[in-house]
DOMARRO-898930 format. One line per 10 residues: number of its first residue (from 1); their letters; for each residue z negated, x, y negated of C-alpha. Coordinates in nm, 4 decimals. Each point is the difference from the previous one (the first is absolute). Example, Ala and Ser with C-alpha at 12.3 -4.5 7.8 and 13.67 -1.06 7.14 Angstrom:
2
1	as	-0.7800,1.2300,0.4500 | 0.0660,0.1370,-0.3440 .
//
This chain:
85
1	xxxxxxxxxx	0.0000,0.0000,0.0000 | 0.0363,0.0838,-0.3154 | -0.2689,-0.1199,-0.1472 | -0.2192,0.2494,0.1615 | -0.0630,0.3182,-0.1613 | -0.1602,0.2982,0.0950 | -0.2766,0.1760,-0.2485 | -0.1767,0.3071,0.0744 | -0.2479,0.2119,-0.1930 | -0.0660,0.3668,0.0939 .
11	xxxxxxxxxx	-0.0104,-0.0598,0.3566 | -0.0992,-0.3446,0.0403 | 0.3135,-0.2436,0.0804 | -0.0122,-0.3975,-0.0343 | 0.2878,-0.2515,0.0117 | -0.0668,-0.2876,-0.2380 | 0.2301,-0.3115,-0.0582 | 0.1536,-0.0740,-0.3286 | 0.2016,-0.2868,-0.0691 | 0.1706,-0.0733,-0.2731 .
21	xxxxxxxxxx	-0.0392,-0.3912,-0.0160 | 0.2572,-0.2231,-0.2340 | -0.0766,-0.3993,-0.0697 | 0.1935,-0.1943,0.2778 | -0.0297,-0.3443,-0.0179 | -0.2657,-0.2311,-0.2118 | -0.0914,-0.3286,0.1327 | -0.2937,-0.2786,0.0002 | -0.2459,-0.1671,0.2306 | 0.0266,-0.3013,-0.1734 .
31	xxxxxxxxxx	0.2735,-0.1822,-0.2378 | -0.3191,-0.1283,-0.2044 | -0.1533,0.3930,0.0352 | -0.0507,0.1665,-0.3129 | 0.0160,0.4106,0.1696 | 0.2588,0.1355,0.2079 | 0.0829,0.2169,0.3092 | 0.2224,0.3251,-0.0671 | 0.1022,0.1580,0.3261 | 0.0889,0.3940,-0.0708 .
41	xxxxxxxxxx	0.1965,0.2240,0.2503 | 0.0449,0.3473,0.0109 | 0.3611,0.1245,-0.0735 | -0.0411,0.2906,0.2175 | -0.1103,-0.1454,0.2605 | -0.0438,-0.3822,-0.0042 | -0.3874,-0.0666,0.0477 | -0.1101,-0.2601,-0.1640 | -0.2800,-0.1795,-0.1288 | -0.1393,-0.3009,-0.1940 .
51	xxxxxxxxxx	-0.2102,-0.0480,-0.3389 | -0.1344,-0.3530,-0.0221 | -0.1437,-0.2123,-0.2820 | 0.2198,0.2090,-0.2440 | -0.0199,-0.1605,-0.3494 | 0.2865,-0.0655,-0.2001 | -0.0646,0.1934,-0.2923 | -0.0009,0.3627,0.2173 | 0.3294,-0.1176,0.1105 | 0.1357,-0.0552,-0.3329 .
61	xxxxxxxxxx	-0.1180,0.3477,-0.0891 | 0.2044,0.1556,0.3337 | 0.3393,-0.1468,-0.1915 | 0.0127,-0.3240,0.2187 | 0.1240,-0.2834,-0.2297 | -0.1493,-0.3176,-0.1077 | 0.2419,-0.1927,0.0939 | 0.0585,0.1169,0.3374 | -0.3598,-0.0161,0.0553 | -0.0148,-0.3912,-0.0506 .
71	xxxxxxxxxx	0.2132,-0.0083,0.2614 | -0.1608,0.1117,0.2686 | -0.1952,-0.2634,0.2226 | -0.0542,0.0221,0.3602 | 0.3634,-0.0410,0.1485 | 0.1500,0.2150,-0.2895 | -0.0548,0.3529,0.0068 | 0.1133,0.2880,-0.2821 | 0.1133,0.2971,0.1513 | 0.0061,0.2880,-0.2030 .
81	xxxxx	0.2561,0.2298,-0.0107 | -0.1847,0.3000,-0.1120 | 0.0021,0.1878,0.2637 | 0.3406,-0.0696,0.1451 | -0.1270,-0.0308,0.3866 .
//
């Protein structure tokens, strides 16, 4: 994988994982739910994993707009295409 590195210092040697996590896919529990779920993969490698109850306002902030944000419910997803997966 690519994700894993190896590190060493003077004669010590460690492998330690570092992913480099892009925002996949935003979603909600809920169509009456007020946070959100944002799914983020790795575009080395593809792990994923999920931040829940995700308010609105830190999604603004990440460049997500308004608009698309209203639309999401609980059939309609947003993918994002910053990370080009």
């Amino acid at each position: 994988m690519d994700c894993i590195k190896e590190k060493k210092f003077l004669f010590w040697k460690w492998k330690q994982v570092e992913h480099n996590y892009k925002m996949h896919r935003i979603s909600k529990f809920m169509k009456c739910s007020d946070t959100f779920h944002v799914e983020y993969k790795c575009s080395t490698c593809g792990a994923s994993y999920i931040k829940k109850f995700v308010e609105q306002d830190d999604l603004i902030l990440a460049g997500i707009p308004i608009e698309t944000l209203q639309k999401v419910d609980d059939w309609n997803w947003h993918y994002c295409d910053v990370g080009k997966i």
